[in-house]
N, C-alpha and C positions, 0 to 999 in steps of 0.2 A: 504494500500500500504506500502510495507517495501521498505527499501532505503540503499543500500549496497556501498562500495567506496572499487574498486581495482585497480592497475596499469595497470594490463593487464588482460581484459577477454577473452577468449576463447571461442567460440562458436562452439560448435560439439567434440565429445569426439570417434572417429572414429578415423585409423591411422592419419590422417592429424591434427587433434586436440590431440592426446596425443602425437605425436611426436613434437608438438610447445611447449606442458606446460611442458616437460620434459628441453627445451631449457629458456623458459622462467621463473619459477620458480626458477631454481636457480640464478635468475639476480633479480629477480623483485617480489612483490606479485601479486599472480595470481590467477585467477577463470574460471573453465571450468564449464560450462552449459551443459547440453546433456539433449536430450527430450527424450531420451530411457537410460540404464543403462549402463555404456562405455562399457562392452563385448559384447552387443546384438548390436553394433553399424554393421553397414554393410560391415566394410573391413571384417568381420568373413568370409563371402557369399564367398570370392573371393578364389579361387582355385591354379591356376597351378601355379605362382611362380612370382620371382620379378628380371626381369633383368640387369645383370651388365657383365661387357670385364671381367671377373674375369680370364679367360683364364686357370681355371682348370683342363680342360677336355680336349682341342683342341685350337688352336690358335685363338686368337681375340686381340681384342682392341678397345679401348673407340670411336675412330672414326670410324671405322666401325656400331658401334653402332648409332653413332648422324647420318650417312646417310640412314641408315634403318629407324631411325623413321620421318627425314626430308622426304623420297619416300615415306615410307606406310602411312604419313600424307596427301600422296599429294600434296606437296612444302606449303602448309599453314602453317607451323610447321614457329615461330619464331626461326630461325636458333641459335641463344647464346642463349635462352631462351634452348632448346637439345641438345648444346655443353655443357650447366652448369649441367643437370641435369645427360646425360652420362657421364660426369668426375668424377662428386660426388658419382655417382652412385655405385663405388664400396666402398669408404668409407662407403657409407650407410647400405652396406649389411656387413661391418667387424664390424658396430657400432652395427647392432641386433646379431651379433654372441655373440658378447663383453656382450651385454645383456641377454644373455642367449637362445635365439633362435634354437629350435632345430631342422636344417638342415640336408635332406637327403646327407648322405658323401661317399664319395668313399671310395675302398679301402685301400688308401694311407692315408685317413681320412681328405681327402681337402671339403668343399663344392663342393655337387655334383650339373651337370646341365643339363639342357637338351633342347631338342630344342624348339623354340616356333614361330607361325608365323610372318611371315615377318621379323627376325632374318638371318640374311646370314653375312658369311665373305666377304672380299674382294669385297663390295660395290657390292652384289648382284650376287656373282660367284656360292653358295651353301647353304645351310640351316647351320647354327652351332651352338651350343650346348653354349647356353648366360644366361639361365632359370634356377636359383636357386629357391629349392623350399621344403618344408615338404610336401615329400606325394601330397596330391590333398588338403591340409588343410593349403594351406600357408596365406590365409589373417588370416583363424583364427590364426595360432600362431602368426603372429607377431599382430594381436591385443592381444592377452592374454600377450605376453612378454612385449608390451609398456604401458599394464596397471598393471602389476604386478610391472613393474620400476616408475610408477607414484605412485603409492603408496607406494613403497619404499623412493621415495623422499617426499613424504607428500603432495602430490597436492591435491589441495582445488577443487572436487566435488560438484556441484547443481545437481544433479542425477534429472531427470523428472523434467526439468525447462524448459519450451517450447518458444522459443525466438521470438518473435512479431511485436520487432520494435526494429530500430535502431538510435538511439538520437543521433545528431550533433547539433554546433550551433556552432557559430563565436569567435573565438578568441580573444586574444587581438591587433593580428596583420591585423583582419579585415575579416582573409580567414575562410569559413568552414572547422569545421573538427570533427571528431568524439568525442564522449562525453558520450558513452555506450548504454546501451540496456536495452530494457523491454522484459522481461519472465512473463509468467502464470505459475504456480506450480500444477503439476497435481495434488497432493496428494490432496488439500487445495481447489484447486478455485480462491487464492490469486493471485496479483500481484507484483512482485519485480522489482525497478529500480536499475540497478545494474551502476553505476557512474564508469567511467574506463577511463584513459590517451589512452590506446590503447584497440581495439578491432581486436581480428583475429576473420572471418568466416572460418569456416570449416565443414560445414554443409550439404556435399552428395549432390548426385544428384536429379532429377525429371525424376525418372523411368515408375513411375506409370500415367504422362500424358496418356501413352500407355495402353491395355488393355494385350495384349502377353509380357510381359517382367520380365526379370530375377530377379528385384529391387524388394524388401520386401516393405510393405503396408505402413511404415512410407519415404519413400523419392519421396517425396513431392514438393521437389524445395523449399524448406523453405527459407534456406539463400538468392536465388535469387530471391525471390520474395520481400522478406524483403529489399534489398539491393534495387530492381528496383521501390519500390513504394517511397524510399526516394531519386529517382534523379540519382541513379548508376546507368549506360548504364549495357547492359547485350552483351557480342561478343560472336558470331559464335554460336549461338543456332540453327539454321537449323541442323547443323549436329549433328545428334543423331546416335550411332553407333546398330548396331543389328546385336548380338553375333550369328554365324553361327549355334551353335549345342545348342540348348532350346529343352528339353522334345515338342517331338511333343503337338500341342494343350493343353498345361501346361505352357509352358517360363521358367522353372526348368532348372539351367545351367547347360549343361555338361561340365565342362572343354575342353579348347584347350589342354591343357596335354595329354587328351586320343590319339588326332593327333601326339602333339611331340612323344608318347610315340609309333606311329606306327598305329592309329588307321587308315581308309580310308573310306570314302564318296561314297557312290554307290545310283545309281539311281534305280529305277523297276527290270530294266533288269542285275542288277550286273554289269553293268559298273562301273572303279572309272572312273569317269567326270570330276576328275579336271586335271584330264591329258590334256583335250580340251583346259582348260580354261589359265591355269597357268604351262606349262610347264615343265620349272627348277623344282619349288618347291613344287608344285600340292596342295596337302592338306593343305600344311603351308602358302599360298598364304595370306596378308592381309587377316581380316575379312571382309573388305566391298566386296573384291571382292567374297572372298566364300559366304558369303552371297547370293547376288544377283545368284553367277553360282547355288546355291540351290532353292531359288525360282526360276530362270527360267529354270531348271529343271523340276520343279511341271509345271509351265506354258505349258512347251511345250510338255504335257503329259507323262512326264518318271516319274513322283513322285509313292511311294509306297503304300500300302494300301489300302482298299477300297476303298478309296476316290481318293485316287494316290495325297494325299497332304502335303507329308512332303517324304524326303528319308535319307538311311540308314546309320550309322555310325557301320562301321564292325570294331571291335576289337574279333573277333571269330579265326585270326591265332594266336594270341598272348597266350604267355603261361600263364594259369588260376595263377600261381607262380607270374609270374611278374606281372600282373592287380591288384593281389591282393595286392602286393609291393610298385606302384606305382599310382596307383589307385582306393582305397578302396572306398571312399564317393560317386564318379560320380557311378560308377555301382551298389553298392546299391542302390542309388535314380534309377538308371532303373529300378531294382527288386520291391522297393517299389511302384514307380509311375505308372508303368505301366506297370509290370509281366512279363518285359521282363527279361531273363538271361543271361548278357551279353560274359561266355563264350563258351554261344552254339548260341545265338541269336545276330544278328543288330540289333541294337537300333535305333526306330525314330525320328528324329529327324526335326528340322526347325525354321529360326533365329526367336529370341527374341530382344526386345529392352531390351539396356544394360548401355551402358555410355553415357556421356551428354560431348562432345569435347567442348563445349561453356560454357560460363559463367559470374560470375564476372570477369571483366578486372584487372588485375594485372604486372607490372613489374617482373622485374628476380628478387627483390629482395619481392615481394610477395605486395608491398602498388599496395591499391586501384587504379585506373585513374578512374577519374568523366570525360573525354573526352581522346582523342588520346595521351596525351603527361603528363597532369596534374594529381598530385595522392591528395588525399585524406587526408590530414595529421591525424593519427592515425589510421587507417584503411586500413586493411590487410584480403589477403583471399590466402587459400591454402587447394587445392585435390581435388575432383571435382566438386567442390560449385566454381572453380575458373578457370579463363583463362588467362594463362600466353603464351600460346598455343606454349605449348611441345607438343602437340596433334594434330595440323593443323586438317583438316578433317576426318582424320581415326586415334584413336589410336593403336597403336600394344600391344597385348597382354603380360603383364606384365609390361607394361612401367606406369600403373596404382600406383601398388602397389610401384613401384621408385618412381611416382611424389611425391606421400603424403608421403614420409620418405626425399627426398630430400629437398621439397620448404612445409613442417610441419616443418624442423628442420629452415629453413631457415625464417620462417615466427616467429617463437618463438624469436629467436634472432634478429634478425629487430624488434619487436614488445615492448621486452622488452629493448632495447637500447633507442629505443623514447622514451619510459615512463619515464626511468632513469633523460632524460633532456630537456623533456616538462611541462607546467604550467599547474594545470588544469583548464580546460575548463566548464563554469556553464552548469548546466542543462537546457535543455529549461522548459518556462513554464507548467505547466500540465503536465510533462514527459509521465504519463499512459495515459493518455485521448485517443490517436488513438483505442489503444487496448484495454481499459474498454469501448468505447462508441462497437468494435466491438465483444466484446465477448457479452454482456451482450444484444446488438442488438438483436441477432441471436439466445440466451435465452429464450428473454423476448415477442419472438412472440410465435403467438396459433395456428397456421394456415400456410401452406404453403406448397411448395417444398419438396420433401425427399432427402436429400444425396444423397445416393445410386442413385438415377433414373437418377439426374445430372450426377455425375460421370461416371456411366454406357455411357451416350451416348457420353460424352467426349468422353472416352477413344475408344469407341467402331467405331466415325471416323476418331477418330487418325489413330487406325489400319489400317480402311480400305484404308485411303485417304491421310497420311502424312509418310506410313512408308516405304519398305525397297524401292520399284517405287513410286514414284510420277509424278503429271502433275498440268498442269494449273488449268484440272477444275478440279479435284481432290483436287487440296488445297481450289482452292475457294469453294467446297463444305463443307470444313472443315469451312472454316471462316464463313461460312452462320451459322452455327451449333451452334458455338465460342461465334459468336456475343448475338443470342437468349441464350445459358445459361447465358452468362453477365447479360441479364434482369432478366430471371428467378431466378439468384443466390439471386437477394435481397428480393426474398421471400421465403428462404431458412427456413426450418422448425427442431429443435430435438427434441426430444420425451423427453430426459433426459432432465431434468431442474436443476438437481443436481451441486454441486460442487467440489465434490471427484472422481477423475478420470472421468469423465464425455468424456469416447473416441468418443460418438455420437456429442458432441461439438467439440473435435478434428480433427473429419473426416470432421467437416462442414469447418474450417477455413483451412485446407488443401486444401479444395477443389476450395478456392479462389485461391489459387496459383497457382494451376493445370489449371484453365480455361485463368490465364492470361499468363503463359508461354507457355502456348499450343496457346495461338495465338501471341504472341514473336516468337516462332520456327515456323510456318506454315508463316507467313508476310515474315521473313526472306527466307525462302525458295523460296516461292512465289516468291521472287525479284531477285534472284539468279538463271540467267536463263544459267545454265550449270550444268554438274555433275562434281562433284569434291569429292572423299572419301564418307563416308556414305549419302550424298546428290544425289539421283541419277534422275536426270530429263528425262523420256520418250520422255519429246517433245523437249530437249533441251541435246542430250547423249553426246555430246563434250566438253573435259574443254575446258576452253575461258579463259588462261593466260594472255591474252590484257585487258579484259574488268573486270575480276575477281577475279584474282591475289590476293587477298585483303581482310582483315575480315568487316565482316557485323558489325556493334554499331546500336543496337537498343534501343531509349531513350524515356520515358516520362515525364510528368511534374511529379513532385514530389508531395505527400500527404501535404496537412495541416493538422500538427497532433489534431489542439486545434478545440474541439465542434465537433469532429466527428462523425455521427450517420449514415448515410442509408450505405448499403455494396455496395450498387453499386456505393458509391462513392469509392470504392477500386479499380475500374479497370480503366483503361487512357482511355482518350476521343479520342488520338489518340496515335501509337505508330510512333517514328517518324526512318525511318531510314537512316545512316549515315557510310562511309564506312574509313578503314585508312591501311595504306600501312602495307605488310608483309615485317617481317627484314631477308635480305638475306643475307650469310656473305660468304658462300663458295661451296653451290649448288646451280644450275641453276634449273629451272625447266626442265624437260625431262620425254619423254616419260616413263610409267610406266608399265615394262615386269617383270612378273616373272619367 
C-alpha cells in the first residue's frame, strides 16, 4: 500500500473534474484521479452544445433561460440552484473561448448558436437560438481544451487510479468529515491511500445500469456508489433521462442538434407527430416528453420497420452542405452503424438511457449534505456524479455541458479554500482494508458467477421494466431480479487472477454498483406514485404537486471498513427512504404546454 498527502483531491478527470483542478490548483496542491485517461473521459461523447443568454444571434436573456430549465425540469429544479448556474453561465462559455475553444462563429465572428430543446424566449412564447457549440463535437472540445489548460498549469494526474472508497473520520471538533480516498492502480494491482483536506467527486454517471443506453462501458455509478456505501444519501435517482434519438436497437447518440439544426421525427406513415404532441415547438419539445410521444408511437403501431419498433429522424430536406457543416459525426455514425445515408435516407431511431438527474446531494456551493440541510465538511461533488438539482426531473439538452463548467469551477474553488484553512484530519485505521478485503475476495475465488451473465440480466430488466413507462409490477418485477443478483453477486467469479490491468476484475466490482443503484433508482421510483419529467408512471400518469412536490433521499447504513470480507456485505440490508422540500424562489408550478 502506498500513502500519498494532498490538499485537494479530485476524483474524475471528465469536464467536471478538470474544470475544479484548473480552479483548485492554483490555490492549493492538488491531485486528480481518473480510472480512464482525462481525454477518453465521457464529456468527449457529448454532442450539440452548451447553453448560455449569450444573445448572439437573437434576443434572450439569462432569465428566460432559468425558467426553461425550472419547466423542462418539471418545477423539481432547485430554483437558485438554475438562477446561479444561468447567470454564470455565460461567463463560462467566454472563460472556454478565453481558453482556446474553438466555437462555431458567425459571420460577424460572435459565437454562433442554435436552437436546442426546451430553449424558448419569452418564458415559452418560441424556440430560440441559446446553443453554442463546435460542430456536433462540443463535449469533445471542451474536454480537449480543459485538458490541454490543465497541463499547461501542471496539474498533478493518477491517470488509471480507480477510486474504491472514501475515508472520513472525526475531527477535532467531534463532527465527521472527509479525510481522502482509496484507489486501485490499474497498471500494478496496487493500492494507494491518497490522504487529502478536501475531496471533490466528479465521477459520471451510471448509464450502463440500463442495457439501451448512450453511456460508454466505464460509467458505472462509481462515485455514487462509493459515496452511498459510506453513509451519503443519494436524491432523485428514479429519474433517469432517455435521450429521444439513440441509433435504433444500438443507444448510439444522435444529437438533439440534428433537431435544432431542422431535422423532424416521423412515424411509418410520414407523419411529423410531434405536431400532436407538443405544438408550439414540436420537435424541440423537452426530451422526456419526445421520448415517450416516440415510444408510444411504436406502441400504438405507427413505428417503422419491420418490426414497426423505432421511427424516423428525416434530415433528407436539408442541404447535404449544411449537414455536413453542422453535423458531421451524428451522420457518419448512421453511415457507419447502420448503412443508413442520411442525405437521401431517415434514420432510425428510438430513446436511449442517457443522464442520471439524481445523485450525490450537494449545495449551490457544491459541499456534500449527509441529510437535508447538513454538509459534509470537506467533501464536495460536481457534474453528474452530483445533485444540486439544476436538473429537477428532466434535464434540457445542453444544460449538461453548463453544469460541469459552472458548479466544476465552483466546486474547485470551494474545495481549495477549505483546505487552505482546515486541520488535517487522521486517517482511519486500516484505511485499505474495505477495498483489499474486496478486490482480492473476488480474486481469490475458483468457482462461481460470470460477470457478464449478472450484468446481462440486470441490465436486460432495467430495460424492460424501469425504463422510458413504468408500473407497479413492472418495478417490483425488477426488484424480485435486484434482490436475487444481490445473492448471487457474492459468488461472483474472474477468470483473470492477474494484477496488471486485470479489466475482468474491473467489470466485476463495477458491477456491485450497478446492482445497488439499480435498486436505489427502481425503490425510488416504486414510491413515487406520479409522473413527473423522465419518471413516467402508467398507473399513476398525473403529477401530484401536493403529495410530490419534493426530492426522494435515499439512505443506508454505512460500510464498516475494518475486517471486510464477503461482497454481499457491500449491498444494504435495507435502503431507507426519506423525502425534503424543493427550493422555490420565483416559479410556481404550472401546467407544462409546449
Amino acid at each position: 500500500m502506498q500513502t500519498h498527502k494532498y490538499d485537494v483531491v479530485i476524483v474524475g478527470a471528465g469536464g467536471a473534474g478538470m474544470r475544479a483542478a484548473l480552479e483548485s490548483s492554483t490555490r492549493t496542491r492538488t491531485a486528480v484521479l481518473t480510472k480512464l485517461y482525462p481525454t477518453r473521459s465521457h464529456t468527449g461523447a457529448a454532442q450539440g452544445g452548451m447553453c448560455a443568454a449569450l444573445a448572439n444571434v437573437e434576443e434572450d436573456n439569462w432569465e428566460w433561460h432559468t425558467f426553461d430549465t425550472v419547466k423542462g425540469g418539471d418545477y423539481l429544479v432547485d430554483q437558485d440552484a438554475a438562477e446561479i448556474m444561468c447567470r454564470e453561465a455565460i461567463d463560462a462559455v467566454i472563460d472556454l473561448e478565453k481558453m482556446g475553444l474553438p466555437f462555431n462563429r458567425t459571420p460577424e465572428g460572435k459565437i454562433d448558436q442554435r436552437r436546442f430543446g426546451g430553449h424558448t424566449r419569452n418564458h415559452g412564447e418560441a424556440a430560440v437560438r441559446r446553443s453554442c457549440f463546435a460542430a456536433d463535437r462540443t463535449g469533445h472540445m471542451i474536454l480537449q481544451t480543459l485538458y490541454q489548460n490543465c497541463v499547461k498549469q501542471g496539474v498533478e494526474f493518477f491517470n488509471e487510479f480507480y477510486v474504491l472508497d472514501l475515508l472520513m473520520n472525526t475531527g477535532a471538533d467531534g463532527v465527521e468529515r472527509a479525510a481522502g480516498v482509496v484507489a486501485y492502480e490499474l497498471a500494478t494491482g496496487e493500492i494507494h491511500v491518497f490522504q487529502a483536506k478536501s475531496v471533490v467527486f466528479a465521477t459520471g454517471g451510471t448509464g450502463k445500469v440500463f442495457k439501451t443506453t448512450s453511456n460508454a462501458h466505464t460509467l458505472t455509478g462509481d462515485g455514487m456508489g462509493v459515496a452511498f456505501r459510506r453513509g451519503i444519501p443519494l436524491e432523485d435517482m428514479e429519474f433517469f433521462q432517455f435521450h429521444p434519438t439513440g441509433l435504433a436497437g444500438l443507444g448510439i447518440l444522435l444529437s438533439e442538434a440534428a433537431r435544432g439544426e431542422g431535422g423532424i421525427l416521423r412515424n411509418a406513415d410520414g407523419e411529423r407527430f410531434m405536431e400532436r404532441y407538443a405544438p408550439t415547438i414540436k420537435d424541440l419539445a423537452p426530451r422526456d416528453i419526445v421520448a415517450r410521444s416516440m415510444a408510444n408511437e411504436v406502441r400504438e403501431g405507427r413505428g417503422a420497420g419491420p418490426n414497426k419498433d423505432y421511427v424516423l429522424l428525416d434530415l433528407t430536406h436539408l442541404e447535404p452542405a449544411h449537414i455536413d457543416a453542422k453535423l458531421p459525426d451524428i451522420t457518419e455514425f448512421a453511415r457507419t452503424y447502420l448503412g443508413v445515408e442520411p442525405y437521401t435516407e431517415p434514420v432510425p431511431v428510438y430513446p436511449t438511457a442517457h443522464y442520471a438527474m439524481g445523485g450525490v446531494p450537494t449545495n449551490v456551493e457544491t459541499e456534500v449534505l449527509r441529510n437535508n440541510t447538513d454538509v459534509v465538511p470537506g467533501l464536495y461533488a460536481a457534474g453528474e456524479v452530483a445533485c444540486v438539482s439544476v436538473h429537477g426531473s428532466n434535464r434540457l439538452g445542453t444544460n449538461s455541458l453548463l453544469d460541469i463548467n459552472v458548479f466544476g469551477r465552483r466546486a474547485g474553488i470551494a474545495a481549495a479554500e477549505y483546505a487552505a484553512n482546515a486541520a488535517w484530519v487522521e486517517l482511519p485505521a486500516n484505511p485499505a482494508s474495505l477495498v483489499d478485503g474486496m478486490v482480492e475476495g473476488i480474486r481469490g475465488r475458483e468457482s462461481g458467477e460470470r460477470v457478464a451473465d449478472l450484468r446481462r440480466e440486470l441490465q436486460e430488466t432495467m430495460d424492460r421494466n424501469v425504463q422510458v413507462f413504468r408500473t407497479e409490477a413492472s418495478m417490483k418485477e425488477a426488484l424480485g431480479v435486484i434482490d436475487e443478483l444481490k445473492e448471487r453477486y457474492a459468488n461472483v467469479v474472474v477468470q483473470d487472477k492477474g494484477r496488471r490491468y486485470n479489466t475482468d476484475l474491473l467489470e466485476a466490482v463495477e458491477l456491485g454498483f450497478l446492482i445497488e443503484l439499480a435498486e436505489v433508482i427502481t425503490l425510488g421510483a416504486l414510491a413515487r406514485k406520479e409522473s413527473r419529467g423522465g419518471h413516467f408512471r402508467e398507473d399513476y400518469e398525473a403529477r401530484d404537486d401536493v403529495n410530490f412536490m419534493r426530492h426522494t433521499m435515499a439512505y443506508r447504513a454505512p460500510l464498516a471498513g475494518e475486517g471486510f470480507g464477503a461482497e454481499s456485505a457491500l449491498f444494504a440490508d435495507e435502503v431507507r427512504l426519506d423525502y425534503k422540500p424543493v427550493t422555490v424562489t420565483r416559479y410556481q408550478p404550472m401546467e407544462r404546454k409546449y
